[in-house]
SERO-329835 format. One record per residue (C-alpha): residue number from 1; x, y, z. Coordinates in nm, 2 decimals. Layout:
BEGIN
<pt><nr>NUM</nr><east>X</east><north>Y</north><up>Z</up></pt>
...
***
This chain:
BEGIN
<pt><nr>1</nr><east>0.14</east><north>-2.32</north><up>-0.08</up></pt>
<pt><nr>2</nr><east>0.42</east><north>-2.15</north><up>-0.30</up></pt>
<pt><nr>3</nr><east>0.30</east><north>-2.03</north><up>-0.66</up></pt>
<pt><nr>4</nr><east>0.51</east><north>-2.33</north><up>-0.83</up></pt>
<pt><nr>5</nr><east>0.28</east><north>-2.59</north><up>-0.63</up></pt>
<pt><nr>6</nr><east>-0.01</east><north>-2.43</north><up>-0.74</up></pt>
<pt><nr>7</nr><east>0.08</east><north>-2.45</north><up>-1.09</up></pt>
<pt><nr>8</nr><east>0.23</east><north>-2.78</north><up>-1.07</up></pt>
<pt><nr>9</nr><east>-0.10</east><north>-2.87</north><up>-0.93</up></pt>
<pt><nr>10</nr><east>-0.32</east><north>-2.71</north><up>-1.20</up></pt>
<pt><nr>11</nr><east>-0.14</east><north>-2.94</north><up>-1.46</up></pt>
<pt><nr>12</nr><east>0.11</east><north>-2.66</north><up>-1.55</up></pt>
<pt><nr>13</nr><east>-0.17</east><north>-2.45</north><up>-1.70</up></pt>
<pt><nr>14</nr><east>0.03</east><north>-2.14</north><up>-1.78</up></pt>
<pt><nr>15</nr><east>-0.28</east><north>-1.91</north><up>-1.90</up></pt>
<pt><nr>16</nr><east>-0.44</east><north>-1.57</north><up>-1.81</up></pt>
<pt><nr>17</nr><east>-0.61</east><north>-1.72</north><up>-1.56</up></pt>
<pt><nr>18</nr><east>-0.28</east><north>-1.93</north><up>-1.42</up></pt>
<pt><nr>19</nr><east>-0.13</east><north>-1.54</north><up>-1.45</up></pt>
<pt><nr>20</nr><east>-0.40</east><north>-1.37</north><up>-1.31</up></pt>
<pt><nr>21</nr><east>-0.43</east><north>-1.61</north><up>-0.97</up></pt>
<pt><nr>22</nr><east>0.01</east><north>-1.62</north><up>-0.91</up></pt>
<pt><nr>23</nr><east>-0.02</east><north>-1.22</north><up>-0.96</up></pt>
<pt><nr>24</nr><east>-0.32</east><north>-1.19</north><up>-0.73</up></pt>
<pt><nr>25</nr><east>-0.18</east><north>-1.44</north><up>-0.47</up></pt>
<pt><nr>26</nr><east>-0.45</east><north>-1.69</north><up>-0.52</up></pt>
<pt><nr>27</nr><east>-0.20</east><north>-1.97</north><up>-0.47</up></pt>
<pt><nr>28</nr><east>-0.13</east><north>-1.86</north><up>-0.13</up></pt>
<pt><nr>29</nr><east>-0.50</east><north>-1.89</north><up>0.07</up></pt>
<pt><nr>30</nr><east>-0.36</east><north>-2.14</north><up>0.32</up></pt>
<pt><nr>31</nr><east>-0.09</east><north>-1.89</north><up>0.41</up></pt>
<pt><nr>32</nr><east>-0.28</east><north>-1.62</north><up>0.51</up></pt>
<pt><nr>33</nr><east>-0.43</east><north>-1.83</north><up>0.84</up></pt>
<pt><nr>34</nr><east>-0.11</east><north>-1.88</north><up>0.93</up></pt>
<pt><nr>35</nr><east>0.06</east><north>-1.55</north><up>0.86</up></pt>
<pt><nr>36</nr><east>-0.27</east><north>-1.39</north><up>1.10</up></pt>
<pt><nr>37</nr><east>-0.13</east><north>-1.70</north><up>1.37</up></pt>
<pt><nr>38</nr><east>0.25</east><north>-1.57</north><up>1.33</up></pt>
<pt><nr>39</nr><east>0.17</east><north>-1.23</north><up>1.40</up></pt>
<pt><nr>40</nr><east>-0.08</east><north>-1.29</north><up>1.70</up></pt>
<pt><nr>41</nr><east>0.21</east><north>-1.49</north><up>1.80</up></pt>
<pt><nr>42</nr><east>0.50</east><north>-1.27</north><up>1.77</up></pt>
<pt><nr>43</nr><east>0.34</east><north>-0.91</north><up>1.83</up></pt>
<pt><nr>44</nr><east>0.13</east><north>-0.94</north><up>2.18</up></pt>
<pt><nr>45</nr><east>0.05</east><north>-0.59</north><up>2.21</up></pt>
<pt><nr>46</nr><east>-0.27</east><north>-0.52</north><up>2.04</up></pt>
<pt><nr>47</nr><east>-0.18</east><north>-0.18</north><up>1.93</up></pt>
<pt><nr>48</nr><east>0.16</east><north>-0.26</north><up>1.73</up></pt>
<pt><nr>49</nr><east>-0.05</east><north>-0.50</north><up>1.59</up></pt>
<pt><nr>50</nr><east>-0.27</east><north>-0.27</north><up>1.45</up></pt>
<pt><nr>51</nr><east>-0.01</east><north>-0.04</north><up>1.37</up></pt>
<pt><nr>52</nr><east>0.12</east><north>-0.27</north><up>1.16</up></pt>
<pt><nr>53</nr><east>-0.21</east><north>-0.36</north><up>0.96</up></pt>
<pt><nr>54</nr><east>-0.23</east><north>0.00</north><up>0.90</up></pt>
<pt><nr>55</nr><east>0.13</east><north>0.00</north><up>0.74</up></pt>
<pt><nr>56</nr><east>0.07</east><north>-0.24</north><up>0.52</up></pt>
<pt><nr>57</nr><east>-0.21</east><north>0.02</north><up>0.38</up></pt>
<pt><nr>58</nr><east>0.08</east><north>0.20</north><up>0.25</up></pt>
<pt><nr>59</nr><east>0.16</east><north>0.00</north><up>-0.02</up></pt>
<pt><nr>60</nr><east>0.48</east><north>0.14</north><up>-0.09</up></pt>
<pt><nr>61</nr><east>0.83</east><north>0.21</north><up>0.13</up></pt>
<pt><nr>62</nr><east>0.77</east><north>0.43</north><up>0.37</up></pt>
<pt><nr>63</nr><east>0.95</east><north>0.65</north><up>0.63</up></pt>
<pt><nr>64</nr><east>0.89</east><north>0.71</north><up>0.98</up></pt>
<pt><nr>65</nr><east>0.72</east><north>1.02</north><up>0.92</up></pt>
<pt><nr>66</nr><east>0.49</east><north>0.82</north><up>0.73</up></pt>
<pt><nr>67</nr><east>0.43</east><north>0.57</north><up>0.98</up></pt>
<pt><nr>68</nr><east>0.39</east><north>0.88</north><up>1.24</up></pt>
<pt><nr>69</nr><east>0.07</east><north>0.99</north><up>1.01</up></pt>
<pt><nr>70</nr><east>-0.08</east><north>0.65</north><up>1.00</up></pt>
<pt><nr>71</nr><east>-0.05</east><north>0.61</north><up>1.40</up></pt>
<pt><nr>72</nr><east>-0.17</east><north>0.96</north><up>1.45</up></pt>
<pt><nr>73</nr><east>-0.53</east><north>0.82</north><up>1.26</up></pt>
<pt><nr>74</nr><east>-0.80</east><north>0.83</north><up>1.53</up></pt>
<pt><nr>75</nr><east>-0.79</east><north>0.67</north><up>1.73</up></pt>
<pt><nr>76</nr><east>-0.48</east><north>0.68</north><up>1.74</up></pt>
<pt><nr>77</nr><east>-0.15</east><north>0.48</north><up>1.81</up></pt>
<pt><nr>78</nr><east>-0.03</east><north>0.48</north><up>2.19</up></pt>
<pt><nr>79</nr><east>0.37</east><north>0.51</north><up>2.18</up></pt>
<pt><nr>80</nr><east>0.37</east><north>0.45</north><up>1.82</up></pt>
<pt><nr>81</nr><east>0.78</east><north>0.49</north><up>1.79</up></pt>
<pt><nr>82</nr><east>0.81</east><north>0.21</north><up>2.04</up></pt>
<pt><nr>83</nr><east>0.53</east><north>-0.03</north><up>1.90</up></pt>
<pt><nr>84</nr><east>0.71</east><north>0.05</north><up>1.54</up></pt>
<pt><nr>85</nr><east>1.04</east><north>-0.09</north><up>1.69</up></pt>
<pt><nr>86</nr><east>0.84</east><north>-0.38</north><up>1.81</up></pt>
<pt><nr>87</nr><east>0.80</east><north>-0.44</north><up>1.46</up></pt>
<pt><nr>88</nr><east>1.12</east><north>-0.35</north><up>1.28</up></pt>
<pt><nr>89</nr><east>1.30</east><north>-0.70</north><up>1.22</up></pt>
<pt><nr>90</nr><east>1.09</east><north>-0.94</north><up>1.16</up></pt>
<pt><nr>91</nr><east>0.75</east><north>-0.75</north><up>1.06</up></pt>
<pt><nr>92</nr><east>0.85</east><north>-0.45</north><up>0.88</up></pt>
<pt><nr>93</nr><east>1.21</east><north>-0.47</north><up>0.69</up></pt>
<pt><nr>94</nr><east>1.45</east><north>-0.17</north><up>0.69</up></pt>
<pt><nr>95</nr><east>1.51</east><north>-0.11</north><up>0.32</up></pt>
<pt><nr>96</nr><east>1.76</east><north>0.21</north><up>0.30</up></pt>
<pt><nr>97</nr><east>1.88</east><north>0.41</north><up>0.63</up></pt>
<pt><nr>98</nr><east>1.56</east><north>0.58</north><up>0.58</up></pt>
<pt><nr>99</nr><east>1.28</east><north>0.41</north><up>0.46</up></pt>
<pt><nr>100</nr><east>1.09</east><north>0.06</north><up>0.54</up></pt>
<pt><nr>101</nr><east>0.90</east><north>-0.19</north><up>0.39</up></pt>
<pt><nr>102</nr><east>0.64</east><north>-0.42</north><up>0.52</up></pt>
<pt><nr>103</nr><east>0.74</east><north>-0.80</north><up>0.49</up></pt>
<pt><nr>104</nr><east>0.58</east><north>-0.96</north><up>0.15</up></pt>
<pt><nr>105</nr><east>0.36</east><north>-1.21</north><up>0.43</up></pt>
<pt><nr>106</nr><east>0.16</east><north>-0.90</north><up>0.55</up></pt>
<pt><nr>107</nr><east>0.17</east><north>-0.70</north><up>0.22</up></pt>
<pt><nr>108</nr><east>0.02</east><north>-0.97</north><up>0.01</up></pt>
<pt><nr>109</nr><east>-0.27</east><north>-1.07</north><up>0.29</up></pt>
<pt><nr>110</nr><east>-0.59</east><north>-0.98</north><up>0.08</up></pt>
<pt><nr>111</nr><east>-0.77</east><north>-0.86</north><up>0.44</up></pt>
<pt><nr>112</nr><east>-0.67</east><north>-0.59</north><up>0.64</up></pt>
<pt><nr>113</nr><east>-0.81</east><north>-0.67</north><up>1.00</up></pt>
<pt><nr>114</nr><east>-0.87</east><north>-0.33</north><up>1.02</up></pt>
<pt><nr>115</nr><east>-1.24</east><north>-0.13</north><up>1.01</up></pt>
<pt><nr>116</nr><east>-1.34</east><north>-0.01</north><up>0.69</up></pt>
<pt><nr>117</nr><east>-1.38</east><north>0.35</north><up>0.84</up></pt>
<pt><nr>118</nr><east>-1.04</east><north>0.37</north><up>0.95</up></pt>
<pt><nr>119</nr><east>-0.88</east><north>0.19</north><up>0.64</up></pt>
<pt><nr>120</nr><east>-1.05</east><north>0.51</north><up>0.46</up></pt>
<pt><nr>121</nr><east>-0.90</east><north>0.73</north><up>0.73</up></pt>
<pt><nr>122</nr><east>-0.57</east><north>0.56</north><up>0.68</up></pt>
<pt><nr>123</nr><east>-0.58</east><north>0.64</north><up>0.32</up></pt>
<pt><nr>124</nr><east>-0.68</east><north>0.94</north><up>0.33</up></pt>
<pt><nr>125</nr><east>-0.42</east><north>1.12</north><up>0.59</up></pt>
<pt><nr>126</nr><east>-0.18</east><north>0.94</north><up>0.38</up></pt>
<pt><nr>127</nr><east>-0.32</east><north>1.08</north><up>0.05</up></pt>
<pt><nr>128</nr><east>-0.30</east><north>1.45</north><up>0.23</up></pt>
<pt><nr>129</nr><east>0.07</east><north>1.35</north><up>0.35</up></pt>
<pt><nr>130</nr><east>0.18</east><north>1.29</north><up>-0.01</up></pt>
<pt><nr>131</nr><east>0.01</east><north>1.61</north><up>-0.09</up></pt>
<pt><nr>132</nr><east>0.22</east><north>1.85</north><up>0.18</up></pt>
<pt><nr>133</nr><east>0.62</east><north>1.88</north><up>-0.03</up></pt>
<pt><nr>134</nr><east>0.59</east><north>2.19</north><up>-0.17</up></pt>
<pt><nr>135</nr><east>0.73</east><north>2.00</north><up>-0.53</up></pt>
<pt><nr>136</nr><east>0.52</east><north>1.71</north><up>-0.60</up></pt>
<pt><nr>137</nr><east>0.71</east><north>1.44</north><up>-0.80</up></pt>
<pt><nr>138</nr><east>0.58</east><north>1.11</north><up>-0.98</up></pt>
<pt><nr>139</nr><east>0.59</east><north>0.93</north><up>-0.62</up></pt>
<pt><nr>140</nr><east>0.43</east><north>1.18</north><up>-0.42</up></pt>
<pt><nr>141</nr><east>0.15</east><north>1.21</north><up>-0.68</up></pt>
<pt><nr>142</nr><east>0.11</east><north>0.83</north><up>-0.73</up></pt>
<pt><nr>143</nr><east>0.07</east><north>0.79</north><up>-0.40</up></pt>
<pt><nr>144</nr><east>-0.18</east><north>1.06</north><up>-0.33</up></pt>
<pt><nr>145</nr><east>-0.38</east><north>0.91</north><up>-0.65</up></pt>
<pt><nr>146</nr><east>-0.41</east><north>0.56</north><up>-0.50</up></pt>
<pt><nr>147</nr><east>-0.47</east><north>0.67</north><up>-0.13</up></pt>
<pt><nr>148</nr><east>-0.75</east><north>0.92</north><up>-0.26</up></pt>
<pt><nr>149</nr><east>-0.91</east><north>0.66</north><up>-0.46</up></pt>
<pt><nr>150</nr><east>-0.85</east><north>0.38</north><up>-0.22</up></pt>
<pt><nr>151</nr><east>-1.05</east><north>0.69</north><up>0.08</up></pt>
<pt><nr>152</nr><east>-1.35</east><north>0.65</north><up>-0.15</up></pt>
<pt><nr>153</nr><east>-1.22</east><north>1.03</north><up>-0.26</up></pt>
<pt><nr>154</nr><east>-1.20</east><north>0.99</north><up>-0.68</up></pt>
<pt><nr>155</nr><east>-1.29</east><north>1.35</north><up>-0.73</up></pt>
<pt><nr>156</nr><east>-0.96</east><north>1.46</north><up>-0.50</up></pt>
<pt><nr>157</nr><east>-0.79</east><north>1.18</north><up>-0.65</up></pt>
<pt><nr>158</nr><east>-0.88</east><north>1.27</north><up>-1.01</up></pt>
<pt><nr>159</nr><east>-0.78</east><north>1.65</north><up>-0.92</up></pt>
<pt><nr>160</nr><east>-0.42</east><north>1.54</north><up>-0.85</up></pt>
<pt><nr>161</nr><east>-0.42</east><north>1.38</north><up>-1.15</up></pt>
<pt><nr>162</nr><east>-0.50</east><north>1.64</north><up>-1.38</up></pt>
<pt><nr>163</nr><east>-0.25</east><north>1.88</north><up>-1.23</up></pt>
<pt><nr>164</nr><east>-0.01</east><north>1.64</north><up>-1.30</up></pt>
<pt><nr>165</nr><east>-0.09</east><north>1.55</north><up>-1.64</up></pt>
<pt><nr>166</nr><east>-0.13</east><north>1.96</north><up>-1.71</up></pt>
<pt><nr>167</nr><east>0.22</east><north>1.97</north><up>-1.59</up></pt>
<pt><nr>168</nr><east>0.32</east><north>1.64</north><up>-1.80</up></pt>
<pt><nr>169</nr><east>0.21</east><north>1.84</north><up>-2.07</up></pt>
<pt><nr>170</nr><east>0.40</east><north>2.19</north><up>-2.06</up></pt>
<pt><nr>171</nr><east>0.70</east><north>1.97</north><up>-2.02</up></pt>
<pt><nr>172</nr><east>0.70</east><north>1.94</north><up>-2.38</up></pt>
<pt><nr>173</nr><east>0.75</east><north>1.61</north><up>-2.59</up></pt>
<pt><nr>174</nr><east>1.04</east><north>1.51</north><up>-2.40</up></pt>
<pt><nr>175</nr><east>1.04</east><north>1.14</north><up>-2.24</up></pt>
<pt><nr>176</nr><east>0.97</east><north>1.17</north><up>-1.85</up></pt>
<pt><nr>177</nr><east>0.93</east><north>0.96</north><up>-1.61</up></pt>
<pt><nr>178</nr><east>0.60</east><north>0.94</north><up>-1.44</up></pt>
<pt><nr>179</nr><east>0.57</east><north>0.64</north><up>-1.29</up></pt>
<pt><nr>180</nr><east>0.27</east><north>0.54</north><up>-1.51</up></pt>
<pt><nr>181</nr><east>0.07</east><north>0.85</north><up>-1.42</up></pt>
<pt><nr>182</nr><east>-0.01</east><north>0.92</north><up>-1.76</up></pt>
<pt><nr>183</nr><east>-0.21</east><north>0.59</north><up>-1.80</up></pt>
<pt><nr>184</nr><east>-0.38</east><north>0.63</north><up>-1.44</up></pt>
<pt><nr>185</nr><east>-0.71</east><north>0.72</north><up>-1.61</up></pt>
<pt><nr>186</nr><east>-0.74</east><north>0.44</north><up>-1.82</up></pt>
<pt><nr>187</nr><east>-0.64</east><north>0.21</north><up>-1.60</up></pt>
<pt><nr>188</nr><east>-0.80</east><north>0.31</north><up>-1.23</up></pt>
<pt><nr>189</nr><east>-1.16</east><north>0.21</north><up>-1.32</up></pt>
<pt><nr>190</nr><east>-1.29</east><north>0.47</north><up>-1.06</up></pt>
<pt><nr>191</nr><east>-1.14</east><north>0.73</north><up>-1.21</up></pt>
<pt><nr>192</nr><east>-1.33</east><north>0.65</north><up>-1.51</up></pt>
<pt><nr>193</nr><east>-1.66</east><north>0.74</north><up>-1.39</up></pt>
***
């Protein structure tokens, strides 16, 4: 069900809860069943499947580096370059010559068919990936924020942070752009703790 059928179907309701359900993907339960069919369908091999459940943990464009360190996570992906061209079309999107996105189906499905252990694993060589550019900028740190705290890692997580808002701050009152990083610690309740 699209998210104007839903509404339509709620009487037009347009409230915080209405907002809260279309921006959480409520409205699209019945989709997920078949999304889970379409990919056992299309992707036979077990192991691109998986490969791309693990992309979809990175929650952001990504590179083929990237999806290099989330095959590597043990145990790890068997001919991952050729299980990741599998994917590329219909799965996984090319977005610029060098960077990919996972298609909106798979990035919006609330379960990850994946073992909690190695979604933490997942998230955390990706957290340590972000973490290797000798500069860090507002991506690089965002992401190694959210991996850290999604690795059940807040005190790593809330280190990053506070290098970055140390540098935020000897940058002077200027406007930069951060990406949000500024508000991460009132607004990642983990962080808060």
């Amino acid at each position: 069900m699209d998210a104007a059928r839903y509404l339509r179907l709620d009487g037009w309701n347009w409230g915080a809860r209405a907002f809260d359900a279309v921006l959480q993907g409520l409205y699209a339960t019945g989709l997920e069943t078949a999304t889970v069919d379409d990919v056992r369908r299309t992707v036979r091999d077990d192991q691109a499947r998986e490969l791309l459940y693990r992309l979809k943990l990175i929650n952001w464009r990504f590179t083929e580096a990237q999806m290099q360190v989330v095959a590597d996570v043990s145990p790890a992906i068997a001919l991952p370059l050729e299980k990741f061209a599998d994917l590329v079309g219909l799965w996984v999107q090319r977005d610029t010559e060098t960077r990919y996105t996972v298609s909106p189906l798979i990035a919006t499905l609330r379960g990850s068919n994946l073992p909690e252990e190695c979604q933490r694993q997942v998230h955390l060589a990706l957290a340590k990936n972000a973490l290797k550019k000798r500069e860090l900028g507002p991506e690089e740190a965002s992401q190694a924020i959210l991996h850290f705290v999604s690795a059940d890692q807040q005190n790593k997580a809330a280190s990053v942070l506070l290098l970055v808002l140390k540098a935020l701050i000897a940058q002077g009152p200027e406007p930069v752009y951060d990406l949000g990083i500024a508000g991460y610690w009132a607004g990642v309740p983990s962080l808060r703790q």
